[in-house]
Every structure is written in structure tokens, then in C-alpha cells.
Backbone bond lengths (Angstrom), bond angles and torsions (degrees), N, CA, C in turn:
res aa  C-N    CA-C-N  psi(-1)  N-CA   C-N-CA  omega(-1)  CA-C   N-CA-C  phi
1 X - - - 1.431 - - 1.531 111.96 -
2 X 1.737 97.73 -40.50 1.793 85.83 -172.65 1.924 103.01 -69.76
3 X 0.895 94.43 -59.15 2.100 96.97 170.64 1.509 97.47 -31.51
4 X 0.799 138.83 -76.35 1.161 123.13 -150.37 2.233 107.75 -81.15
5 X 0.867 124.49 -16.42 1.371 125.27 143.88 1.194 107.55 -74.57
6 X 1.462 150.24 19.86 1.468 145.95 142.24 1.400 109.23 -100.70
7 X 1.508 120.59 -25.81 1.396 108.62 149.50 1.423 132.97 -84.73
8 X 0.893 85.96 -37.85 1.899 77.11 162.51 1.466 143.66 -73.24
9 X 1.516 94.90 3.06 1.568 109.71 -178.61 1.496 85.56 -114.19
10 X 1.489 155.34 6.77 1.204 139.49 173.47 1.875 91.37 -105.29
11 X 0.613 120.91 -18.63 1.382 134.14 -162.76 1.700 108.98 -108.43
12 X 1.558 100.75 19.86 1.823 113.78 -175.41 1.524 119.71 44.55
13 X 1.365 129.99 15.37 1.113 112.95 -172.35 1.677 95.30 -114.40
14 X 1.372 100.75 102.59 1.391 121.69 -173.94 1.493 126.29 -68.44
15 X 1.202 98.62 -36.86 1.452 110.58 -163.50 1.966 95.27 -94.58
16 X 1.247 116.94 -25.94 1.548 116.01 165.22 1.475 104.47 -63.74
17 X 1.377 116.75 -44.33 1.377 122.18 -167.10 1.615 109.20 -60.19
18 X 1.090 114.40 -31.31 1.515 106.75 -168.59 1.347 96.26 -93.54
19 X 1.483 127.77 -33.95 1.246 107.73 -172.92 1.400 105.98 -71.89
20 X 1.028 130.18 -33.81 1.809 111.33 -177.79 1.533 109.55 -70.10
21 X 1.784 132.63 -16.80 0.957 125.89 173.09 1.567 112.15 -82.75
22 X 1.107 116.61 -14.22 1.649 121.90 154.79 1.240 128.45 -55.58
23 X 1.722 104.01 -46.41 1.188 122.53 174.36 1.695 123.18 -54.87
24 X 1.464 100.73 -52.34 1.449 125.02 151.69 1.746 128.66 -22.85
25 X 1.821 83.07 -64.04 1.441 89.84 172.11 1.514 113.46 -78.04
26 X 1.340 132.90 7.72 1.382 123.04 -171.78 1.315 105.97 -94.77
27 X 1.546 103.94 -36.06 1.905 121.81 -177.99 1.403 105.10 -70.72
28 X 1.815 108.61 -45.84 1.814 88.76 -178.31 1.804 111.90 -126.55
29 X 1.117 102.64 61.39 1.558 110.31 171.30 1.419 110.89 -41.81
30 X 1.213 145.23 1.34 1.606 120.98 178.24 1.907 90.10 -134.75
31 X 1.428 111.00 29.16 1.810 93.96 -173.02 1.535 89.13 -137.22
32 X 1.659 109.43 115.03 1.556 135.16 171.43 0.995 122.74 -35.43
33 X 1.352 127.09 -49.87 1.452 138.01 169.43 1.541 108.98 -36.25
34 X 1.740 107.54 -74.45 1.430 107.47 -175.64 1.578 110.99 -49.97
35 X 1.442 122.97 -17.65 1.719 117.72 -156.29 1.429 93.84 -79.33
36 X 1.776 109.75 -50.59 1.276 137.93 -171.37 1.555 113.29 -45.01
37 X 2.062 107.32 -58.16 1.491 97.93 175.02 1.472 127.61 -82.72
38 X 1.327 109.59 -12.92 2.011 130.74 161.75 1.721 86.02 -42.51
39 X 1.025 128.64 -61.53 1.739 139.01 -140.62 1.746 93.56 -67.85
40 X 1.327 101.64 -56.62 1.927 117.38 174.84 1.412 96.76 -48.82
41 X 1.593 112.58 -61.46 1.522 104.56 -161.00 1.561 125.41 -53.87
42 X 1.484 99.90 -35.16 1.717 125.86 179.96 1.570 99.20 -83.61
43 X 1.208 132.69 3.65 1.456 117.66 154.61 1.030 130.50 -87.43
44 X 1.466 99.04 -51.86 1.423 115.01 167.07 1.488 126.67 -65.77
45 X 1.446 112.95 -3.04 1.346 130.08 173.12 1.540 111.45 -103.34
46 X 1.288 107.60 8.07 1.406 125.80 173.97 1.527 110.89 53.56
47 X 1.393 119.46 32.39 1.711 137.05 132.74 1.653 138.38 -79.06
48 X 1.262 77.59 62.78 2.044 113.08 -173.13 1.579 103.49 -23.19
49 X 1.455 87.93 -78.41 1.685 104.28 -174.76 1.318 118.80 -65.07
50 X 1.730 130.61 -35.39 1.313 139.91 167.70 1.857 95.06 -45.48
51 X 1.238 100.49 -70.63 1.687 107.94 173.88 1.447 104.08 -28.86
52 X 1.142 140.79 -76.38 1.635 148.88 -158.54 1.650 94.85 -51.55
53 X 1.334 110.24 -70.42 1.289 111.82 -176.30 1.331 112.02 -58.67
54 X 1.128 152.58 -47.95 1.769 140.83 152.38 1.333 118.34 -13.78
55 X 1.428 98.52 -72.84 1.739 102.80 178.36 1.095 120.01 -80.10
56 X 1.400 130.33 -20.23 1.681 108.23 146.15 1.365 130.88 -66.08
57 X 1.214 110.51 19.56 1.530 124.88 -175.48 1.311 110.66 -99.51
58 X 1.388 98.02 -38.91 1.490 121.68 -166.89 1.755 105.96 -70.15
59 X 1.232 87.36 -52.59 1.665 104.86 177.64 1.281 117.21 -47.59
60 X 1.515 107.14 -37.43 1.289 95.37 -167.36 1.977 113.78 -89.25
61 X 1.342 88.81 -26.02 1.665 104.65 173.61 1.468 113.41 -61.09
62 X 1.575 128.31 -25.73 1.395 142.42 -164.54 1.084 99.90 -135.49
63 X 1.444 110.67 99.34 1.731 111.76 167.52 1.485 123.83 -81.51
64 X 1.015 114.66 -8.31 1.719 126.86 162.01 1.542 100.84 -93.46
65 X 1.523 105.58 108.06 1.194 126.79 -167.79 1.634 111.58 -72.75
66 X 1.395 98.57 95.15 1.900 88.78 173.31 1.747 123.38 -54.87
67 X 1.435 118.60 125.47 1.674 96.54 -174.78 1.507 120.34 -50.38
68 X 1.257 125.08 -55.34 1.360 131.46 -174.48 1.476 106.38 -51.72
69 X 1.363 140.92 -11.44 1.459 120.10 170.86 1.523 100.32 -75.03
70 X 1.225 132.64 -27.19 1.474 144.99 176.89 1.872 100.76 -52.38
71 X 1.284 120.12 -49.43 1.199 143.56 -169.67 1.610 96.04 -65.00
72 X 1.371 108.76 -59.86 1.381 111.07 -178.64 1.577 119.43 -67.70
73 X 1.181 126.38 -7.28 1.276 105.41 -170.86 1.242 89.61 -125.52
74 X 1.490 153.67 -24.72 1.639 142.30 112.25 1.373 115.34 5.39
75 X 1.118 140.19 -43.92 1.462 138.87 -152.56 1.372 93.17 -115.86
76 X 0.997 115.98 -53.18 1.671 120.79 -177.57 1.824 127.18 -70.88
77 X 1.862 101.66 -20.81 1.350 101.77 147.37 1.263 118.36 -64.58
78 X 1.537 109.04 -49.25 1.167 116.24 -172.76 1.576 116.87 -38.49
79 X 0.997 123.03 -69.74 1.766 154.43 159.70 1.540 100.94 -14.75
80 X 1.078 116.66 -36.14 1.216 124.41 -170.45 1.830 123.61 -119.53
81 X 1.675 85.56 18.10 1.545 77.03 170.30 1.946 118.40 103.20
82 X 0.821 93.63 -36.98 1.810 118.72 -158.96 1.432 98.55 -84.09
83 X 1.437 139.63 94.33 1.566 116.00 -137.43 1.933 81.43 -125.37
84 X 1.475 112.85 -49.25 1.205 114.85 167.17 1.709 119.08 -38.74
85 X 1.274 133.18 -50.42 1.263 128.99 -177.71 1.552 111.63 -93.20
86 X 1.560 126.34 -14.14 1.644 121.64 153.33 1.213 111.12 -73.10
87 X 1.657 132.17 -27.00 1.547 120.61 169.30 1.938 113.27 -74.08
88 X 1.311 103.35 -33.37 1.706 106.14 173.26 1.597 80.13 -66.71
89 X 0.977 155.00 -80.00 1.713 121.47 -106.03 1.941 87.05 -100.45
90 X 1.610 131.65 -9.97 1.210 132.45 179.55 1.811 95.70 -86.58
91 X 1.252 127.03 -15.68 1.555 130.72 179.59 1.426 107.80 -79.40
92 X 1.787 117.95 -28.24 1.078 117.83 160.47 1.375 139.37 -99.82
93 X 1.509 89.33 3.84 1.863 102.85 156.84 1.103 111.55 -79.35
94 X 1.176 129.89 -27.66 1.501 129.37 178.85 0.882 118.39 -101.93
95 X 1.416 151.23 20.44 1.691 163.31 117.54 1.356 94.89 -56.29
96 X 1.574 122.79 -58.87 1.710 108.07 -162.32 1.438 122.82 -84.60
97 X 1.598 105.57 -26.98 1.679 100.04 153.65 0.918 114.12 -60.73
98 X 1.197 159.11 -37.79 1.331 160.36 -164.06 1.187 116.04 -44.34
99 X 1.606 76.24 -67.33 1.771 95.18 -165.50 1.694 108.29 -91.09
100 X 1.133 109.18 19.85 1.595 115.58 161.57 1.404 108.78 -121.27
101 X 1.163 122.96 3.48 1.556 124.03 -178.58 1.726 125.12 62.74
102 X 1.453 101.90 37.16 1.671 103.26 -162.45 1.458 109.19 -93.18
103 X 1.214 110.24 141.50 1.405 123.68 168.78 1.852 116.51 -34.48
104 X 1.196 98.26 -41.61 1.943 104.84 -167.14 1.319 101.13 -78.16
105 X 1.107 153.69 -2.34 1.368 158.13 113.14 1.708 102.73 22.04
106 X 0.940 121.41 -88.55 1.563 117.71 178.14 1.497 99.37 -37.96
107 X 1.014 167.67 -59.46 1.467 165.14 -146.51 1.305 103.48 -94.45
108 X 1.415 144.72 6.95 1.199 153.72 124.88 1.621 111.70 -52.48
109 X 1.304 106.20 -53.38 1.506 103.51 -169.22 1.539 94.86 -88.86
110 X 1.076 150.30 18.35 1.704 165.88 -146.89 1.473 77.96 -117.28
111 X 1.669 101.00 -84.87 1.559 106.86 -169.39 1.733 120.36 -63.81
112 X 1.222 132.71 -15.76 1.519 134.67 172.98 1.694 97.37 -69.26
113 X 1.134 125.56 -85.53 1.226 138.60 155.05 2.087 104.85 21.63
114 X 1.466 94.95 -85.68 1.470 123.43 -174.63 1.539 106.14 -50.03
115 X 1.638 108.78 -48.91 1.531 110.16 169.32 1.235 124.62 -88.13
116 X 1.067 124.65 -18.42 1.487 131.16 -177.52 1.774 100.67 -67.42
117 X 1.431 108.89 -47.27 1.726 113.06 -171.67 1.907 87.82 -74.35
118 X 1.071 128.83 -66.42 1.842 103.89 179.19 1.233 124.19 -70.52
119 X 0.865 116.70 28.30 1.656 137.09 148.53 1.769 120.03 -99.92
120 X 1.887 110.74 -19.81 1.482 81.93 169.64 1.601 91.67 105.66
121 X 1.426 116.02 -54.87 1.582 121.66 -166.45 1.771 97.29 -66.22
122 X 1.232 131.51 74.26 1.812 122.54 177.20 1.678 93.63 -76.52
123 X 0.695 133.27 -67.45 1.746 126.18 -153.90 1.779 99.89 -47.12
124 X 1.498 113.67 -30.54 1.775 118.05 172.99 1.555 113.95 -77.03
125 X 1.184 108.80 -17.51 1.004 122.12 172.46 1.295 127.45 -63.57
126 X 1.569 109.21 -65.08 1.331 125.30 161.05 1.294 125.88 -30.85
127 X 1.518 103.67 -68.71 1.368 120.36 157.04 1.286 111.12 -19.16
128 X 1.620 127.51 -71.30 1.227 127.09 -151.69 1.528 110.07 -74.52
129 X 1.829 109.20 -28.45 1.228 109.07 172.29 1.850 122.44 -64.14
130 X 1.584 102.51 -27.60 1.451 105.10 -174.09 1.659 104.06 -58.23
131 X 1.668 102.68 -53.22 1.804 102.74 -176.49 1.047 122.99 -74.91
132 X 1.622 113.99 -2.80 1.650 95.27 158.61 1.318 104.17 -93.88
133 X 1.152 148.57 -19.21 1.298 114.55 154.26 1.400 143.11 -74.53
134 X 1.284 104.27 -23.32 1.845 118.25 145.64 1.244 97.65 -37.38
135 X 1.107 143.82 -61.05 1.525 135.20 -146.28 1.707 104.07 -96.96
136 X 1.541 118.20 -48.33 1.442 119.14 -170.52 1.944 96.32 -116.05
137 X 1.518 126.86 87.51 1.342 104.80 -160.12 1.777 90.42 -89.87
138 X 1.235 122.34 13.43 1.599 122.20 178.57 1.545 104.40 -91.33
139 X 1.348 115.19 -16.23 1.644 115.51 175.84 1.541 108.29 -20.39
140 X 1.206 137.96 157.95 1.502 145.41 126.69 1.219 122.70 -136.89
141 X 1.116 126.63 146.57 1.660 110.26 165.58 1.387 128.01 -67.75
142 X 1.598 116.12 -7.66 1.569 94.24 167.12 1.257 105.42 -108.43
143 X 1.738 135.12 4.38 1.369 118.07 156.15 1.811 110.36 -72.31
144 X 1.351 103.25 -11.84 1.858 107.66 171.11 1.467 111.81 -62.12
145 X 1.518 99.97 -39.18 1.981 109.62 -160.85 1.321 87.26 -90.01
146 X 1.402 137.93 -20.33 1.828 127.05 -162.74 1.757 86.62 -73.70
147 X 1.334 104.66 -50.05 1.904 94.89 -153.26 1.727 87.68 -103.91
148 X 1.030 114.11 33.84 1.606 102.86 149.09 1.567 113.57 -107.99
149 X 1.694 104.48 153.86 1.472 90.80 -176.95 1.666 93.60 -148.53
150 X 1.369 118.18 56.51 1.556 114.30 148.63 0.905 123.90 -38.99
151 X 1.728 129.06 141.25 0.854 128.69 157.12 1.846 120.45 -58.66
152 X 1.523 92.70 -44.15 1.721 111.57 172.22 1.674 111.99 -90.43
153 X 1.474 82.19 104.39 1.740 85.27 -177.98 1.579 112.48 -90.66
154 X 1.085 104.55 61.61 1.608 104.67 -179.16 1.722 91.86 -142.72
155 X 1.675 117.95 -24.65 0.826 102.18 170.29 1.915 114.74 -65.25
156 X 1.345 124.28 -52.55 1.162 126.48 -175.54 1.558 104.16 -35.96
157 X 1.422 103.55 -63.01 1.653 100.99 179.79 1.398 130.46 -58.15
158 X 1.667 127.97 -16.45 1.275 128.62 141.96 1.648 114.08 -45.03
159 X 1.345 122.70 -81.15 1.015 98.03 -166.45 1.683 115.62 -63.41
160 X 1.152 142.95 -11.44 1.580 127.00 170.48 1.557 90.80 -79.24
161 X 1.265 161.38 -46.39 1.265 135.93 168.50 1.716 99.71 -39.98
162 X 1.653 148.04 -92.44 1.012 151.79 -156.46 1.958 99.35 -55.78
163 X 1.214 134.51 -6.07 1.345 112.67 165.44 1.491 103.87 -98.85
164 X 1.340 131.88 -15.39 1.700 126.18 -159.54 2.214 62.87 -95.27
165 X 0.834 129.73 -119.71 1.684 127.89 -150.19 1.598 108.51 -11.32
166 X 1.234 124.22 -20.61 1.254 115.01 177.53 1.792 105.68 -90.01
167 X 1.400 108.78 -24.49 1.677 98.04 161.71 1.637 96.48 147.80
168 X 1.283 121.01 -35.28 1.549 121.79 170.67 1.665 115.62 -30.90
169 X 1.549 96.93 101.79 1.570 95.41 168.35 1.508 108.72 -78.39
């Protein structure tokens, strides 16, 4: 069920997508994973807050903190406005990649970047744009827009408006 609400949400059909990640969550109500990718599916299905509540679900079921639920609820404040608590929870994606040495590290400074400029903070901004390309120098913004798949495509284009002001050519 969850696979196939990951194909059907790459494949725009949103409203299939959540129901099989419902479905998901009906079969394994006490296992993080399913709460965790439900949380992705309902973002990208432009269910902000459904999203928040997933992956704080997840969190609490999995006390070894997967990074990407950090990712998800960063992006999904974000999405929703809430720019102070998507830059806290992307400040602690980038303490815990760190200190685990993980590749997704650049997508920490992706999301600081995005909140730091609607926050006002540009010079942190900058910053955050330099180390993600220090870290990912293949970045672009339309390999960003290829593997994004909002339902609301205005969100995608917010944040490439908030990374080109932070300095991303």
C-alpha cells in the first residue's frame, strides 16, 4: 500500500496517494516508518498539518531519530507559513547529519537557506546557500523542480524564489 501511494503521488494522483497511505496507516498503526512516509505523502499532497502530525507520530514510536523525519516536518512548517519552527527543526537536521556523517547534509542547508531569507536573516542565508553547494556542487533548481512533485506548484516556486534572494544562481 505504502509503494503504491509512492506511486501514485509521483504520478500526481494525490488523492489515490493518500488513500493508500491511509490504508498503510490502518495495517501498521504502531510502525514509524509507515507514519513517517504517510507525513511525505500528506505534504506533497499539500496536507501540511496532517504531515506534522504523522511525523510526530513517528517520532514518538522510534526513538532513534531517522534524519529525514527532521526533513519532513522542516519543509512542512515551512509550507505552512511557520518559518521559525521549520528553521529550528532544519537546525537540527544539520547537527544530526553532522554528527552521523550523512550525505543529505546539503538539504539541511537547502532548508536553512529558504527559512533564513523569510525570516529577514539574508547574510545566514547566503551562508546556507554557499554549503549546500560546498556539499551538493551538482544542485540546480530545475533538477530541484524535476524530482519535486507538489501538488501546489507555487509552493516549489516559493522556495526557488527564496533560494535565488539568498544567492543561488
Amino acid at each position: 500500500m505504502l509503494l503504491m501511494g509512492f506511486i501514485h503521488l509521483y504520478l500526481g494522483e494525490y488523492e489515490q496517494a493518500v488513500k493508500e497511505a491511509e490504508r498503510a496507516i490502518a495495517l501498521g498503526p504502531s510502525h514509524a516508518f509507515v507514519h513517517a512516509a504517510t507525513a511525505h505523502i500528506f505534504r506533497f499532497s499539500g496536507k501540511f498539518e496532517q504531515a506534522i502530525v504523522m511525523v510526530n507520530k513517528a517520532m514518538r514510536l522510534q526513538p532513534y531519530l531517522a534524519s529525514w523525519y527532521l526533513t519532513e516536518l522542516s519543509m512542512s512548517y515551512y509550507c505552512i507559513g511557520r518559518y521559525e519552527e521549520a528553521c529550528d527543526f532544519a537546525e537540527q537536521l544539520c547537527r544530526l547529519t553532522q554528527s552521523r556523517g550523512e550525505e543529505i547534509l546539503w538539504a539541511s542547508y537547502l532548508m536553512l537557506a529558504i527559512n533564513y531569507i523569510r525570516l529577514g536573516r539574508d547574510q545566514e542565508a547566503r551562508l546556507a546557500v554557499s554549503e549546500l553547494i560546498r556539499l551538493n556542487p551538482d544542485f540546480t533548481l530545475e533538477m530541484d523542480r524535476r524530482y519535486s512533485c507538489y501538488k501546489d506548484s507555487h509552493i516549489i516556486e516559493r522556495q526557488h524564489e527564496d533560494l535565488r534572494k539568498a544567492g543561488l544562481e
